[in-house]
C-alpha positions in Angstrom: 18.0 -7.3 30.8 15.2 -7.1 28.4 12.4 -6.2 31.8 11.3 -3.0 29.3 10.3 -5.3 26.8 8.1 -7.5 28.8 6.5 -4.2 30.3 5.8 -2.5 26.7 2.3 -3.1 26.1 1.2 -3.3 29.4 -1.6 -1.1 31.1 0.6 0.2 34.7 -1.5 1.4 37.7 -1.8 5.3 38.2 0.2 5.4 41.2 3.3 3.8 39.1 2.5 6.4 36.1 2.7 9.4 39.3 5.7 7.7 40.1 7.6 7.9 37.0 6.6 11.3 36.2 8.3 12.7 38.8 12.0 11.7 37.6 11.8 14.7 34.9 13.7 16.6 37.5 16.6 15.6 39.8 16.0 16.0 43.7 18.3 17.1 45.9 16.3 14.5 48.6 17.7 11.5 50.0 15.7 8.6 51.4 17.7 6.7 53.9 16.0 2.9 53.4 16.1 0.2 56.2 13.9 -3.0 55.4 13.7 -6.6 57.7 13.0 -9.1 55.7 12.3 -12.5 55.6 16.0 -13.7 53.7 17.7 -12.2 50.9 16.0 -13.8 48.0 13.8 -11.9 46.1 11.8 -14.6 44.8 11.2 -16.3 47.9 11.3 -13.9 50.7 9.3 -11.0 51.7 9.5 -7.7 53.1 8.2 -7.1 56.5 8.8 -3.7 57.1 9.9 -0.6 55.8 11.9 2.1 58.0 13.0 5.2 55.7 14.6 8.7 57.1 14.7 11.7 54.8 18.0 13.9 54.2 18.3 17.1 52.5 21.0 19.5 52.9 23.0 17.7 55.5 20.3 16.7 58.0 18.3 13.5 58.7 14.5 15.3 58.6 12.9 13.1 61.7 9.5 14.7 60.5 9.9 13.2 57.0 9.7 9.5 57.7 8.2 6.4 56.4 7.5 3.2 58.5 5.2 0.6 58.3 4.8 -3.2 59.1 3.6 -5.5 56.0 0.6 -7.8 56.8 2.3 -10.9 55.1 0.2 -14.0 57.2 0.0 -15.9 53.7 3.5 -16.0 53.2 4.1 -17.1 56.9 1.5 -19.6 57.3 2.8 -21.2 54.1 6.5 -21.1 55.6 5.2 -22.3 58.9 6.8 -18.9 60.2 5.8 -16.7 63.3 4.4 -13.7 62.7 4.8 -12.7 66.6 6.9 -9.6 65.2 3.3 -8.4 63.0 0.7 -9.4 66.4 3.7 -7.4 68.5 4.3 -4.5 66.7 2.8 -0.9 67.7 3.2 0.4 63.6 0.4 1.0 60.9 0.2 -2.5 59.7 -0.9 -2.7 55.6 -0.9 -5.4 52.9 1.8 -5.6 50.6 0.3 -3.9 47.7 -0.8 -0.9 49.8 2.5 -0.4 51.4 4.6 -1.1 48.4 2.3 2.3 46.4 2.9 4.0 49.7 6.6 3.9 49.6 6.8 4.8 46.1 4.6 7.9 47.0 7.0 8.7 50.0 10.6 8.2 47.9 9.3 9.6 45.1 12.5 10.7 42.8 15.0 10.7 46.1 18.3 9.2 45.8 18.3 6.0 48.0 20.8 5.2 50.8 21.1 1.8 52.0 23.3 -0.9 53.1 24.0 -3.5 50.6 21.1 -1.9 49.2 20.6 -3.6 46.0 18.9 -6.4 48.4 16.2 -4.3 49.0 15.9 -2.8 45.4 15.8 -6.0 44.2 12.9 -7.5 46.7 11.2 -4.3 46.1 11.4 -4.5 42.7 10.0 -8.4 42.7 6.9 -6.8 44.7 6.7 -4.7 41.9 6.2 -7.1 39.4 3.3 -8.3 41.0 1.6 -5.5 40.7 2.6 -4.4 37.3 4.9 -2.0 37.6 8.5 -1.7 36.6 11.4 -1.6 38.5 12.3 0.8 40.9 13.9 4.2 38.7 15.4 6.0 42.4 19.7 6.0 42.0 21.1 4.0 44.7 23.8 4.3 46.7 25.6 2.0 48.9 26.9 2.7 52.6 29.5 0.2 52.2 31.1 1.0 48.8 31.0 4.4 50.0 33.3 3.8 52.6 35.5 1.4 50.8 35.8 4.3 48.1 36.8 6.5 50.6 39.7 4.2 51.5 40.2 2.6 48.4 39.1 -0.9 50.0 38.3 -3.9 47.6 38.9 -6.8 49.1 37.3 -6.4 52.3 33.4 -6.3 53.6 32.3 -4.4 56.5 28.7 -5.1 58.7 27.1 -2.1 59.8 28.6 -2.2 63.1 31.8 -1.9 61.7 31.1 0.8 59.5 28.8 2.4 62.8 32.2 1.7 65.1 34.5 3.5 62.4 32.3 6.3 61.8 31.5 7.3 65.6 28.0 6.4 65.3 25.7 4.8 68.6 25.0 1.4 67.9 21.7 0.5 69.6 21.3 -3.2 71.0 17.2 -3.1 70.1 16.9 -2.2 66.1 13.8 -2.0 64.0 13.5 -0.3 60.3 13.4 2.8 61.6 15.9 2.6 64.5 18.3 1.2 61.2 17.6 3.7 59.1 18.6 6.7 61.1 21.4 4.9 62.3 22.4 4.6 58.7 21.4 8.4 58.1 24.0 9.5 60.3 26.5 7.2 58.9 25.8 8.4 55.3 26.1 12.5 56.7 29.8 10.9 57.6 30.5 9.4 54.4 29.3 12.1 52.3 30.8 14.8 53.7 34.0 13.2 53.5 33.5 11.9 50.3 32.4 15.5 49.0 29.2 14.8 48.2 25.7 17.4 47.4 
């Protein structure tokens, strides 16, 4: 609750000072966000990649894409983990710190799409706070409360193959970041559309 006050009279990097500039203006961009990660707790897990998808105007822009695989070896040697899926993977492979200032540079003041994205704002927003920064200033929105706001759903949860079988939208048995994230652009084209959404 009181995160400003601990970052008041610190001295933030220039990419996070680019970054919060750019939120003098609304965009009209949405970043569709996919993330795999290590569990869902901020403070002990880590992200291993990032798959993001652009929309503006109704379309998922293929050409306006972010994806890349985090080089996190400390974190799983320490957790005797495998990092098979970093050896394996074909992707642009960066540290955490390089890949966390390249996403904010691709998001920039974008609207982010995500299931049960607060997850991934929150992760993000612990890699943050290593590096000095704030937390993350992008308005999120949720696929799932989406939909149950459509139907005025409360007491129910949906996976993303729920929402994907509702919705019409091919479910893929192979899924990376990526392949996520523009499974979840087309859902969202769904959802706002019918939810009257700009």
């Amino acid at each position: 609750m009181l995160d400003w006050l601990k970052n008041i009279t610190k001295e933030h990097p220039e990419f996070w000072k680019e970054y919060v500039s750019k939120f003098e203006k609304k965009s009209n961009r949405y970043v569709i966000l996919s993330t795999e990660k290590t569990g869902l707790n901020p403070n002990k897990d880590v992200i291993l990649s990032f798959g993001c998808f652009g929309v503006v105007n109704d379309s998922v822009l293929i050409g306006d894409n972010f994806e890349v695989v985090l080089l996190q070896y400390k974190f799983l040697h320490d957790n005797g983990l495998s990092n098979e899926f970093i050896v394996e993977s074909k992707l642009k492979k960066i540290g955490e710190p390089e890949a966390i200032e390249s996403f904010l540079k691709y998001i920039g003041n974008a609207t982010l799409v995500g299931y049960r994205i607060d997850t991934d704002v929150e992760i993000i927003n612990t890699a943050l706070e290593k590096l000095d920064c704030g937390r993350l200033k992008n308005e999120p929105l949720d696929l799932e409360i989406m939909h149950r706001r459509l139907h005025d759903i409360n007491d129910k949860q949906f996976t993303l193959d729920e929402l994907c079988t509702l919705y019409k939208v091919p479910i893929s048995d192979r899924n990376s970041a990526s392949e996520e994230a523009y499974k979840m652009g087309l859902l969202f084209l769904k959802l706002k559309s019918r939810l009257g959404l700009k």
